[in-house]
C-alpha positions as CSV (number, residue, x, y, z in Angstrom):
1,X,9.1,23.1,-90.8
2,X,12.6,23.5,-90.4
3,X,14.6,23.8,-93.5
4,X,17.1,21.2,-92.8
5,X,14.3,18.4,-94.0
6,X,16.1,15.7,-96.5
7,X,13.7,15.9,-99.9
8,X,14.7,12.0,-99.5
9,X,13.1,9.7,-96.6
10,X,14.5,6.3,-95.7
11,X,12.0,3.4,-95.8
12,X,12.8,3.1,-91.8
13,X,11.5,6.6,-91.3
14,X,8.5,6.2,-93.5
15,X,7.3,4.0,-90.7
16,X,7.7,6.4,-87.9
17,X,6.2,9.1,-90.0
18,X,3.3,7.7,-91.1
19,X,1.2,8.2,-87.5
20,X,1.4,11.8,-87.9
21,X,-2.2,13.6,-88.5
22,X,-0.4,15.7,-91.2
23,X,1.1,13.0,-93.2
24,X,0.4,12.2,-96.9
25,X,1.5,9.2,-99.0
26,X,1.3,9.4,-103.1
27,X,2.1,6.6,-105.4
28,X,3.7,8.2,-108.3
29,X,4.1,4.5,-110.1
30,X,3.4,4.4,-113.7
31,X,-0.8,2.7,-114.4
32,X,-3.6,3.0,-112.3
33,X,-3.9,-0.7,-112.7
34,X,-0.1,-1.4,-110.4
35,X,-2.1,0.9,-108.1
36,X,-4.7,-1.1,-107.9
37,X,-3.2,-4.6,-107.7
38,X,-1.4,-3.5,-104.2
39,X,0.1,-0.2,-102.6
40,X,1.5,1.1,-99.5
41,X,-0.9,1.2,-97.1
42,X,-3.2,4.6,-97.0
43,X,-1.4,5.9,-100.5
44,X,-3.3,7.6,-103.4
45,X,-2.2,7.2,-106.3
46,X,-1.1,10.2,-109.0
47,X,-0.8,9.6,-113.1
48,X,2.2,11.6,-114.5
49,X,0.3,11.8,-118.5
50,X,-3.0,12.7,-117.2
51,X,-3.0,15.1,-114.0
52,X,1.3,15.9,-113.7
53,X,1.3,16.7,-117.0
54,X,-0.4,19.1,-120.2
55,X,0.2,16.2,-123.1
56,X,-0.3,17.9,-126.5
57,X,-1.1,15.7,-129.8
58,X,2.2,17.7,-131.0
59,X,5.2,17.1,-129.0
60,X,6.5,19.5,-130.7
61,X,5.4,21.9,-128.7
62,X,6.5,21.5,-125.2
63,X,7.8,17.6,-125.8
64,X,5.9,14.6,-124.6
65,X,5.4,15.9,-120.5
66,X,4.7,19.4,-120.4
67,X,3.4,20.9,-117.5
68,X,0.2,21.8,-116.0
69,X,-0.7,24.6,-115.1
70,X,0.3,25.6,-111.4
71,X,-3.4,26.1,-110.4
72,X,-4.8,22.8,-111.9
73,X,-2.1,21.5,-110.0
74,X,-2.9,23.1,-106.7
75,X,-6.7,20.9,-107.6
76,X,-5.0,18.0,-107.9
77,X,-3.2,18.7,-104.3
78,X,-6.5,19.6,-102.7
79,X,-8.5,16.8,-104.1
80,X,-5.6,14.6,-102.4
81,X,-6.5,15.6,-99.3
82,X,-3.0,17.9,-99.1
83,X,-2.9,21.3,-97.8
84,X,0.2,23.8,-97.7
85,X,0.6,22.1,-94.0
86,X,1.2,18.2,-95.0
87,X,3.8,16.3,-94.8
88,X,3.7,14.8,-98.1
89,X,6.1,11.6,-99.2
90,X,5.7,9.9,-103.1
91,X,7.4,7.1,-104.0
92,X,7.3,5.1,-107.3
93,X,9.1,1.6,-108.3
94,X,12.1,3.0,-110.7
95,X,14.4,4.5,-107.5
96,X,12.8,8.2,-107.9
97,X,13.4,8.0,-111.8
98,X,9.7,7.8,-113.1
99,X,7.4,10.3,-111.3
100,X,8.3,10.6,-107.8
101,X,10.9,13.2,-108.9
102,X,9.3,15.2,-111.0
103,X,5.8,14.9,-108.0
104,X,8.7,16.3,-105.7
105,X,9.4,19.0,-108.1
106,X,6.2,20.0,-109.3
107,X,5.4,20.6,-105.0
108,X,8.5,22.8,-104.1
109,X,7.9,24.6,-107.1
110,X,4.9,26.0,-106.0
111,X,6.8,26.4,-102.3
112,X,5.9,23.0,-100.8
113,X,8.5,22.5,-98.1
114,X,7.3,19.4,-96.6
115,X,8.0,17.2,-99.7
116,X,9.9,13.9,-99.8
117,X,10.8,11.3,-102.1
118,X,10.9,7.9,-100.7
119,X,14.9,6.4,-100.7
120,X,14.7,3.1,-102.7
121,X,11.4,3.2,-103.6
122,X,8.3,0.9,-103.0
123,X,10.8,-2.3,-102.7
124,X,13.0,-0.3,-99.4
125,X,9.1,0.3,-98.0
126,X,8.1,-3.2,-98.2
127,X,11.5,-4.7,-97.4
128,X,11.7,-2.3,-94.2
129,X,7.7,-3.8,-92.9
130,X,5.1,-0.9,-95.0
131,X,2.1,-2.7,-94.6
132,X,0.3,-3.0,-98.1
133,X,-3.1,-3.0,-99.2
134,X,-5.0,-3.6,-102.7
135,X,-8.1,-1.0,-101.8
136,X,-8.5,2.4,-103.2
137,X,-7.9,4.9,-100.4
138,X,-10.2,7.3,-99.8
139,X,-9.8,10.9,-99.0
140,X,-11.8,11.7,-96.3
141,X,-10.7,15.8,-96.0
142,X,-10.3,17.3,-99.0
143,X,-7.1,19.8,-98.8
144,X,-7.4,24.1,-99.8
145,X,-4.4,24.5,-101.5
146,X,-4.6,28.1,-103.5
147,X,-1.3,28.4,-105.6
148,X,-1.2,29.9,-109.6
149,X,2.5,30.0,-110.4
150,X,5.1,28.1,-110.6
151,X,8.0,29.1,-108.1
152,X,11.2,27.2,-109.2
153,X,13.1,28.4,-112.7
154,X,12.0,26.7,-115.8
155,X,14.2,27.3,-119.5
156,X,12.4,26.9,-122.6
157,X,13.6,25.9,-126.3
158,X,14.5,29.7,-126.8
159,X,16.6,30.1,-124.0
160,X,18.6,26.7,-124.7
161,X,19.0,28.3,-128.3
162,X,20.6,31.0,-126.9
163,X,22.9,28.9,-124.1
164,X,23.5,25.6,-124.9
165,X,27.1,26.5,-126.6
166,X,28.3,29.2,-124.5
167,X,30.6,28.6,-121.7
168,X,29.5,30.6,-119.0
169,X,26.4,28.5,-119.2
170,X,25.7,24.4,-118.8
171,X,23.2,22.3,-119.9
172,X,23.1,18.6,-118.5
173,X,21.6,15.5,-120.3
174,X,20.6,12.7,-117.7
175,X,19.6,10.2,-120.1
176,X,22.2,7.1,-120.7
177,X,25.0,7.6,-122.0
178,X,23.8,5.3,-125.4
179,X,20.8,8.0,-126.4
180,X,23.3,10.8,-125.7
181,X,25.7,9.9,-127.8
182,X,23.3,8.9,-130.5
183,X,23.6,5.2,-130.1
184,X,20.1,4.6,-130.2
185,X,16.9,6.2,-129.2
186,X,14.0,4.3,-128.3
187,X,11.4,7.0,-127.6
188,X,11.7,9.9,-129.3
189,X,12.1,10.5,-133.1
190,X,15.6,10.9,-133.9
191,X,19.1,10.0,-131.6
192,X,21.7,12.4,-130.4
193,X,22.0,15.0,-127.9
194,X,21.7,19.2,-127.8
195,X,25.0,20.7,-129.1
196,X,27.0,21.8,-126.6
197,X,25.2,19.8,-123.5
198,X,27.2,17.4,-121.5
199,X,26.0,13.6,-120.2
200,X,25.7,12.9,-116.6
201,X,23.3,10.3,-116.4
202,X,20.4,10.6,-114.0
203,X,21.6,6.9,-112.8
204,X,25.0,7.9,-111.5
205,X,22.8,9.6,-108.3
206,X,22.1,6.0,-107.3
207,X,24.5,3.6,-105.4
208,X,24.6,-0.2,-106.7
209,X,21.5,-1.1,-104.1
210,X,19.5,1.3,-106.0
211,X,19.5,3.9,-103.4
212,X,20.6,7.7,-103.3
213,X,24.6,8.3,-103.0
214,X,24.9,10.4,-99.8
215,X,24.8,14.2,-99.6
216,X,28.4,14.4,-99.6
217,X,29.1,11.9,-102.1
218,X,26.4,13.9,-104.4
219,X,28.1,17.3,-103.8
220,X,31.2,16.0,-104.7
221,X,30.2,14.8,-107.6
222,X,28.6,17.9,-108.8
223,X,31.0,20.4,-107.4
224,X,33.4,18.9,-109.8
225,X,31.0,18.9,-112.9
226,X,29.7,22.4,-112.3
227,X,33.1,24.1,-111.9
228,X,31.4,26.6,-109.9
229,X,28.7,27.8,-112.1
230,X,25.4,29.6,-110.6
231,X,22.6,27.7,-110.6
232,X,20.6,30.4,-112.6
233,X,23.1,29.6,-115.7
234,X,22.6,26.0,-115.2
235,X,19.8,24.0,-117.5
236,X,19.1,20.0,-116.5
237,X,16.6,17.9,-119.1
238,X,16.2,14.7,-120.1
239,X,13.9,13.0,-122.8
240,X,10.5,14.8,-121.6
241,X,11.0,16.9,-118.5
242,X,10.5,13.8,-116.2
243,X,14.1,11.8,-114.8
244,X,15.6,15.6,-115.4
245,X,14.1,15.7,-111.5
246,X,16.1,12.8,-110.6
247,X,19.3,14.7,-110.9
248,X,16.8,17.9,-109.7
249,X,16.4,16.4,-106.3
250,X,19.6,15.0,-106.5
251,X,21.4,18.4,-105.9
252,X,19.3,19.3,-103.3
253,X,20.2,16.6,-101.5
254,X,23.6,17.5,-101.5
255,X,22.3,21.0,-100.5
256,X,23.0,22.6,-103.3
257,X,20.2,25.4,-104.9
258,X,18.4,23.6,-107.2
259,X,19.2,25.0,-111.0
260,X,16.4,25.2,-114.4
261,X,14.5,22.6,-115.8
262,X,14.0,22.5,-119.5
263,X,11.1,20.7,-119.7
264,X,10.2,20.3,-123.0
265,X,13.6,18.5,-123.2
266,X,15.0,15.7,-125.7
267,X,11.2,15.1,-126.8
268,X,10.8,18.7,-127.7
269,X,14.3,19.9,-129.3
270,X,14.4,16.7,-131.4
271,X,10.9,18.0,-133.2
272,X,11.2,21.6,-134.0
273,X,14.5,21.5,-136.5
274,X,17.2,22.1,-133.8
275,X,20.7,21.5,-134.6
276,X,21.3,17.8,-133.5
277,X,24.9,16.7,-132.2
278,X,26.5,12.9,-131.9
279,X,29.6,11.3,-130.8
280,X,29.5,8.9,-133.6
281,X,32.0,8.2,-135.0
């Protein structure tokens, strides 16, 4: 696969792409019971709290989406009928923000290539002629996919500890601009933001429509907020390691390296005594 591929697809492409022997469609919509009700045609649907994520009964420790591990993962994959060969695309309805992103993450960082995230989500698909269907698709060839690590950089609470205030370093809050500031918070425990992080909300990738700015608007629009820092002493979260992919993809497609993910995130700092900042006020 050549590594010019977007990691987003439009809706008019899906179509074409979707004849090919190697192709793979996921649903990465929140409920089995959406699935259920109607889908693209020929998807199979993944849950992000049971199989793309390790949900503690403490969010303390690792916030509310922790990871799997990178080999219960790879099951997942194979028992999807997806092999280090397929063309995988996921979609979901919230424009990438729910778990499409973080599906697209979680498969190139285990070196999945051939991963896309579908531009406008399960609307653009149906708007654009995606035939639908209300059946639970079968896999009829299970895929062999043998990975046990997890490829792409990953920051936990220790290393924002050490980061989050010094300037040779930059940690990015994608939530809105309302639970940043400390506003209101209507998931986790308490409102506010890590000291020392800055607020670029995960929504600002989007145009009005609902669909990813271009790749030049996108680098832009980072170049300028990065002021030329590395991606290794870059950190991106959100409230549980989930929308932080938004922004995650985002950058790569402006074809820029993709930088850490903290993703214990809001959900996790927020319960373990951390310093709390606001702009109350």
């Amino acid at each position: 696969m050549t590594q010019n591929l977007s990691p987003i697809i439009s809706a008019s492409d899906l179509l074409l792409l979707s004849a090919l022997p190697e192709f793979v469609l996921i649903d990465a919509r929140f409920g089995k019971a959406n699935y259920e009700a109607g889908h693209l045609k020929g998807a199979h649907h993944v849950d992000l709290n049971s199989q793309l994520s390790d949900i503690k009964a403490d969010f303390a420790e690792g916030g509310r989406h922790p990871l799997p591990t990178a080999s219960r993962f790879s099951e997942l994959l194979s028992s999807l009928g997806i092999s280090p060969s397929s063309h995988v695309v996921v979609y979901d309805d919230k424009n990438g923000a729910n778990a499409a992103a973080r599906f697209w993450w979680m498969m190139r960082a285990i070196g999945h290539e051939k991963i896309q995230v579908l531009d406008g989500g399960m609307d653009a698909a149906i708007h654009a002629g995606f035939p639908l269907s209300s059946e639970v698709e079968k896999v009829y060839l299970k895929g062999n996919y043998k990975v046990s690590f997890w490829q792409l950089p990953v920051a936990d609470i220790r290393e924002i500890d050490k980061v989050s205030q010094d300037p040779e370093y930059l940690v990015i809050d994608v939530r809105e601009n309302e639970r940043y500031r400390g506003e209101k918070e209507p998931i986790d425990l308490v409102a506010g933001h890590i000291p020392g992080a800055v607020n670029i909300p995960f929504a600002s990738n989007l145009d009005p429509k609902g669909f990813f700015l271009s790749p030049t608007g996108l680098r832009a629009k980072y170049e300028k907020a990065l002021e030329g820092k590395s991606a290794e002493n870059i950190i991106v979260h959100c409230g549980s390691g989930v929308t932080a992919c938004h922004t995650l993809l985002a950058l790569a497609h402006a074809g820029m390296e993709i930088p850490k993910l903290y993703v214990g995130s809001w959900s996790e700092w927020s319960r373990n005594g951390r310093e709390i900042a606001t702009e109350l006020g």
